[in-house]
C-alpha positions as CSV (number, residue, x, y, z in Angstrom):
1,X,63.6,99.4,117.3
2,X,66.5,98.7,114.7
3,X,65.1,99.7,112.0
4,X,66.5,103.2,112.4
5,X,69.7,101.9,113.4
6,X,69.8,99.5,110.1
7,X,68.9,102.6,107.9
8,X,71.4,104.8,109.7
9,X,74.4,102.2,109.5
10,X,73.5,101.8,105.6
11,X,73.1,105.6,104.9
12,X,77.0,105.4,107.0
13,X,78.1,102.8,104.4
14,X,77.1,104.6,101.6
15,X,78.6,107.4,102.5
16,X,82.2,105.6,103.2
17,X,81.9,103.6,100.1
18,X,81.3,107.1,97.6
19,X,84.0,108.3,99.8
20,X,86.3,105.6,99.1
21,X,85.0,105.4,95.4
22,X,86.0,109.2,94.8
23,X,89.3,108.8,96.0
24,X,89.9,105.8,94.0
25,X,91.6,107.2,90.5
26,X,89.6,107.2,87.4
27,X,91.8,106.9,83.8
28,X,91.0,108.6,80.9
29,X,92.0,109.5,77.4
30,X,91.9,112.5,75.9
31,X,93.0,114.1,72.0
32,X,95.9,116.4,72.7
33,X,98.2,118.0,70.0
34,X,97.7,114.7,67.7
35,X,98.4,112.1,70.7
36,X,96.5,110.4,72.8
37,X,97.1,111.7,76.2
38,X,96.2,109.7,79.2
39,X,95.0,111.3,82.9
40,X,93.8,110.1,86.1
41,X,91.4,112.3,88.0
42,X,91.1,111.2,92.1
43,X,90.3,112.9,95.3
44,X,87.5,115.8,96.0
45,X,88.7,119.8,96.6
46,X,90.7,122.4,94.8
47,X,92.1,120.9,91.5
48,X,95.5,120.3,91.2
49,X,97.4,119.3,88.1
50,X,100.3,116.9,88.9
51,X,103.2,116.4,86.2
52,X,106.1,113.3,86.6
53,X,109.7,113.8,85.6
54,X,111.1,112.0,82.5
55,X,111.0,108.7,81.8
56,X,108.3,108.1,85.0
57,X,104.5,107.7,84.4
58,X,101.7,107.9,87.1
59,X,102.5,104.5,89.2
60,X,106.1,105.3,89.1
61,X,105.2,109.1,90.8
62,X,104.5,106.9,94.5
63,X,102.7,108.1,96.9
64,X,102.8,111.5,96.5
65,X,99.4,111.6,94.2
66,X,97.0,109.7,96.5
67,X,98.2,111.6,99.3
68,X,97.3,114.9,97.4
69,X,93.9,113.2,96.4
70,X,93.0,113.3,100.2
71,X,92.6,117.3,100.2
72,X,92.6,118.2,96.5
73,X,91.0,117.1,93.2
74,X,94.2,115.4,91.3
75,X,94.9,115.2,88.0
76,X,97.7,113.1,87.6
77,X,98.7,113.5,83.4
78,X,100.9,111.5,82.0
79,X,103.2,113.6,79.3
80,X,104.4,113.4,75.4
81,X,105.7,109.2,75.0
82,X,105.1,108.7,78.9
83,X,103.4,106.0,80.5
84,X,99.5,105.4,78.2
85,X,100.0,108.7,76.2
86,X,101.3,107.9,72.4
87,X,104.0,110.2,71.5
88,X,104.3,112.0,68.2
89,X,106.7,113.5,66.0
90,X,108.0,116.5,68.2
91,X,110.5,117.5,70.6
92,X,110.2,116.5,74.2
93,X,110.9,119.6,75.7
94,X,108.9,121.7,78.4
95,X,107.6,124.6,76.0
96,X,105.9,121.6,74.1
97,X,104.6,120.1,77.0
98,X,103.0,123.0,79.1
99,X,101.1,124.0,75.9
100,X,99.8,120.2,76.1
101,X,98.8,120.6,79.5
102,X,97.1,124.0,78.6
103,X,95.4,122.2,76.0
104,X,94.3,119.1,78.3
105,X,93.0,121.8,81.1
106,X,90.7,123.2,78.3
107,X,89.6,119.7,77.8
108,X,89.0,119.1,81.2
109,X,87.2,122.1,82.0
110,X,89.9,123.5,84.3
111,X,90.0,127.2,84.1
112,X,92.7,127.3,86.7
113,X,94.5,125.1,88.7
114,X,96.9,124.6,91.6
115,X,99.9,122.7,89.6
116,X,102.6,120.2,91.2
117,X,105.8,119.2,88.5
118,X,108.3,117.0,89.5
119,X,111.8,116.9,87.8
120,X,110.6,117.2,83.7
121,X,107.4,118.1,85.4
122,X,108.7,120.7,87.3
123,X,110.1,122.9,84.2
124,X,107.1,122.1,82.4
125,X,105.1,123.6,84.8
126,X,107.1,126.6,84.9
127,X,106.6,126.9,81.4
128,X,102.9,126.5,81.8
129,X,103.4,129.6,84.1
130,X,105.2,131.2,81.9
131,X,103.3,130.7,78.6
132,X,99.8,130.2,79.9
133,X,99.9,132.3,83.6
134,X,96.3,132.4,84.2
135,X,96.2,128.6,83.7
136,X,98.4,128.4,86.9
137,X,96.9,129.4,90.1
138,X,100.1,128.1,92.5
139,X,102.9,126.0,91.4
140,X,105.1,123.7,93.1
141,X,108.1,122.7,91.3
142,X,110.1,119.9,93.2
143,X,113.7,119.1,91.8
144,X,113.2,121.4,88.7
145,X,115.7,124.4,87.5
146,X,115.4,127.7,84.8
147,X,118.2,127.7,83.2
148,X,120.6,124.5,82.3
149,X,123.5,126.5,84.2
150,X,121.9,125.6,86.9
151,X,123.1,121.4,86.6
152,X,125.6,120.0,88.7
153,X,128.5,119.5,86.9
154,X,129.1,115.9,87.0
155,X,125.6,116.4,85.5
156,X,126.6,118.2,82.8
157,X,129.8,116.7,82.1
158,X,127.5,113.7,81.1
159,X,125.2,114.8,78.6
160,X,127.5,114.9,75.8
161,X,128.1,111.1,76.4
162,X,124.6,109.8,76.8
163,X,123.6,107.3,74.1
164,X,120.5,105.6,73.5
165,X,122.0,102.0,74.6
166,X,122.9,103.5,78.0
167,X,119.2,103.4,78.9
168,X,117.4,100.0,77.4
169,X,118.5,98.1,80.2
170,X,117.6,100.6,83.0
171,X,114.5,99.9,85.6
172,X,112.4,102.1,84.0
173,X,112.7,100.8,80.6
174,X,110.5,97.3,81.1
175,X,108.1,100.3,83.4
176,X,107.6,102.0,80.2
177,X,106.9,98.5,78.4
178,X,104.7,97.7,80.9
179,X,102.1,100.6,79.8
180,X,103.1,101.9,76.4
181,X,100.8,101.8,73.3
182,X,104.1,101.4,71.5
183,X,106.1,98.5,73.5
184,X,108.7,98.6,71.4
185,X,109.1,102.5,71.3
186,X,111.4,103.3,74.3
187,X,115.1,104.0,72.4
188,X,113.0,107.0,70.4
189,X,111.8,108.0,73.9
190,X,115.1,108.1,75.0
191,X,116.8,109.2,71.7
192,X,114.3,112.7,72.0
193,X,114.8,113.0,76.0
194,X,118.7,112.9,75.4
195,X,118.3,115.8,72.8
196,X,115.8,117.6,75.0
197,X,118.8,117.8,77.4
198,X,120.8,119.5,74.9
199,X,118.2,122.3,73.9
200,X,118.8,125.9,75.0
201,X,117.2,126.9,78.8
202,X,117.7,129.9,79.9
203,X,114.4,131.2,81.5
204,X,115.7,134.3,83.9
205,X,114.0,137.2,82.2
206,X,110.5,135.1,82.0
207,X,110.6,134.1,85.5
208,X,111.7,137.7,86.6
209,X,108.3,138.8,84.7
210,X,106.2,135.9,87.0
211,X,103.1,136.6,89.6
212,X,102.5,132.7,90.0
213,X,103.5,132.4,93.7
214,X,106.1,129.1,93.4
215,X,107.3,126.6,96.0
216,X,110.5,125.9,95.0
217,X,111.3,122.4,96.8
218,X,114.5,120.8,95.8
219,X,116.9,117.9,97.5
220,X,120.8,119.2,98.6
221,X,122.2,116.7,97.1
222,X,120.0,117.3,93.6
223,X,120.6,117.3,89.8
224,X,120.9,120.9,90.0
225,X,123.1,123.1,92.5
226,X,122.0,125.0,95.7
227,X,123.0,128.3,93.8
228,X,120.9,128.0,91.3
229,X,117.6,126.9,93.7
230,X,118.7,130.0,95.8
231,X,118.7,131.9,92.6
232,X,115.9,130.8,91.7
233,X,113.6,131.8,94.7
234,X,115.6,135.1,94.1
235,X,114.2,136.0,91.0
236,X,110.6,135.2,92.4
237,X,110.9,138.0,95.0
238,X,112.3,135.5,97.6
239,X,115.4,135.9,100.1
240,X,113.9,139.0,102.3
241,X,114.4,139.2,105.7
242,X,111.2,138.9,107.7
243,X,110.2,140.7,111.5
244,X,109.9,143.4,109.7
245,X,106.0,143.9,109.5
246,X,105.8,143.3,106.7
247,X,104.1,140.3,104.2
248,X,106.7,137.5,103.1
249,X,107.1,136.5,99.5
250,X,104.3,134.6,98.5
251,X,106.9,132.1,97.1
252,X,108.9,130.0,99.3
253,X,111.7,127.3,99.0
254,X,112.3,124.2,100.8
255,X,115.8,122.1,100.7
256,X,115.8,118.3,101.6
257,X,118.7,116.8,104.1
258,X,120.6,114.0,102.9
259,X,117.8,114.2,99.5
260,X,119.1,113.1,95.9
261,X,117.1,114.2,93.0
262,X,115.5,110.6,92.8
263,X,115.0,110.7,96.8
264,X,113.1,114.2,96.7
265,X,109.3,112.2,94.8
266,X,109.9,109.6,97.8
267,X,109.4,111.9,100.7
268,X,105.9,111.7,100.7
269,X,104.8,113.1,104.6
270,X,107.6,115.6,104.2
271,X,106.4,117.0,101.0
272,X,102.7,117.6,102.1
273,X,104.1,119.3,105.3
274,X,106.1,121.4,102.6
275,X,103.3,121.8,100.3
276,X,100.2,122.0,101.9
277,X,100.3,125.2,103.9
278,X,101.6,126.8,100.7
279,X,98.6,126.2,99.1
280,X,96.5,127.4,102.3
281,X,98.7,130.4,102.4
282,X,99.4,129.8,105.8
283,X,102.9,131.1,107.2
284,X,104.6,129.7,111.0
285,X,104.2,131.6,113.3
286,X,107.1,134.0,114.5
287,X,107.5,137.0,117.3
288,X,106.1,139.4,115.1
289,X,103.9,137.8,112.9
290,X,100.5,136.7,113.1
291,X,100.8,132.8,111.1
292,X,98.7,133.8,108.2
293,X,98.7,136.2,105.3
C-alpha cells in the first residue's frame, strides 16, 4: 500500500533537492583579456548578467543575487582585480570592463542577456550597451551616472585628494584579502580605481543613440545628483506625460527615500519590486491604461 507513497515522497525529494542544488551558485573561471576572470552562475530562467561596484566582489553584492536567482539564471562576474579575478596591466575603467563582459558572454554562450550593474557596475553596463548593444537585452543600472558632471559635489571636491593610504585600512580592504589571487595587491587596486575616477565621462551623445530599454534606479541621497538621474532617464525617451493613450517609455526610473549610494545594493525586496516588472514589461495600472504593454 506504501509503496507508491514511498516512491512518490522520493520522486518529491528529488525534485526539491535539484531544485535547491540549481539555486545554489556554482564558481567558475574563465580566460578573459589575459586575466583570469571569476563567475558564479545560480538560479533557472532568463539569463541575467549581474556586475558589483568598485572595490565589492560577489559576497559583498548581499542579497540582491540570490534573490534574482529565484526567477532568473544569474551570472554574478566578478570584474578587472575584483574579488577571484587576477587583474592585469590596464586601466579600470568601464569601456575596459564592458568589452570584458562581452568577451565572458561569448564564453559563456550568452547571445543576449538581461544585465543588472551596480555603482562601477552600473556604468559598465552602460558601456556594454553602448559598445556591444545587441549583447544587452534590458539593463538595470542602480546608483550609476553618464557623465562625471553628474557627481555630487562634495563628491567631486574629493577626488583630487584621494591617496592610496586613505583606503588600506578600510572594510573592504581585508574583503579583498580574503579572496584575491594577489593578497598583497589591494594599493594597485586602489591606485588604478583612484585614476579611473579621474578619466574623462561624458556619455550624452552615446546614450541619446540607445534602444536598450534602462531602469535607472538611484538613492536621493546618492553619489551622484537627482539632476543628473532625471537627465539621465531624459535622454532615454523618459519624462512624458502618460493618460494620453499612448505606450510609456520603455525605460523607467526609480528614486530611493532616505537611500545613500551604499544603502541603494541593501534594499533587497524593494529592488525586485523595482526591477522585476521591468523585466516583464508590465506597467501599474492607471485610469486609462490597461497594466501591460
Amino acid at each position: 500500500m506504501f509503496r507508491p507513497s514511498l516512491l512518490a515522497a522520493s520522486l518529491l525529494f528529488t525534485a526539491v533537492a535539484m531544485t535547491v542544488a540549481e539555486s545554489q551558485p556554482v564558481g567558475h573561471r574563465v580566460q578573459v583579456h589575459g586575466m583570469q576572470m571569476y563567475y558564479e552562475v545560480s538560479g533557472t530562467g532568463d539569463p541575467i548578467v549581474v556586475l558589483h561596484g568598485s572595490y565589492m566582489n560577489i559576497p559583498t553584492m548581499g542579497g540582491i543575487i540570490p534573490k534574482l536567482a529565484q526567477t532568473h539564471r544569474v551570472y554574478a562576474l566578478e570584474l578587472q582585480g575584483h574579488g577571484r579575478t587576477t587583474d592585469i596591466d590596464r586601466p579600470i575603467i568601464p569601456e575596459n570592463l564592458a568589452d570584458d563582459v562581452a568577451t565572458f558572454m561569448d564564453s559563456a554562450g550568452l547571445a543576449k542577456a538581461d544585465v543588472f550593474g551596480y555603482s562601477l557596475g552600473a556604468m559598465t553596463g552602460l558601456q556594454l550597451a553602448i559598445r556591444h548593444p545587441a549583447r544587452v537585452n534590458k539593463l538595470i543600472m542602480a546608483a550609476g551616472a553618464y557623465d562625471a558632471s553628474g557627481r555630487q559635489p562634495e563628491f567631486q571636491a574629493m577626488i583630487p585628494k584621494m591617496t592610496v593610504e586613505m583606503f588600506v585600512d578600510m572594510p573592504f580592504a581585508a574583503e579583498y584579502r580574503k579572496l584575491a589571487p594577489n593578497p598583497n595587491g589591494f594599493p594597485e587596486l586602489v591606485r588604478k580605481m583612484i585614476n579611473g575616477l579621474k578619466e574623462p565621462m561624458a556619455w550624452e551623445e552615446d546614450v541619446k543613440k540607445l534602444k536598450t530599454p534602462v531602469l535607472v534606479i538611484a538613492g536621493d541621497a546618492d553619489g551622484f545628483t537627482l539632476e543628473h538621474q532625471v537627465s539621465l532617464f531624459r535622454l532615454l525617451g523618459g519624462g512624458v506625460m502618460g493618460d494620453q493613450g499612448k505606450p510609456l517609455p520603455a525605460s523607467r526610473l526609480a528614486i530611493l527615500p532616505a537611500t545613500a549610494h551604499t544603502a541603494v545594493i541593501t534594499q533587497v525586496d524593494l529592488l525586485s519590486a523595482i526591477i522585476e516588472p521591468f523585466l516583464e514589461g508590465a506597467t501599474p495600472k492607471g485610469m486609462f491604461q490597461t497594466g501591460s504593454r
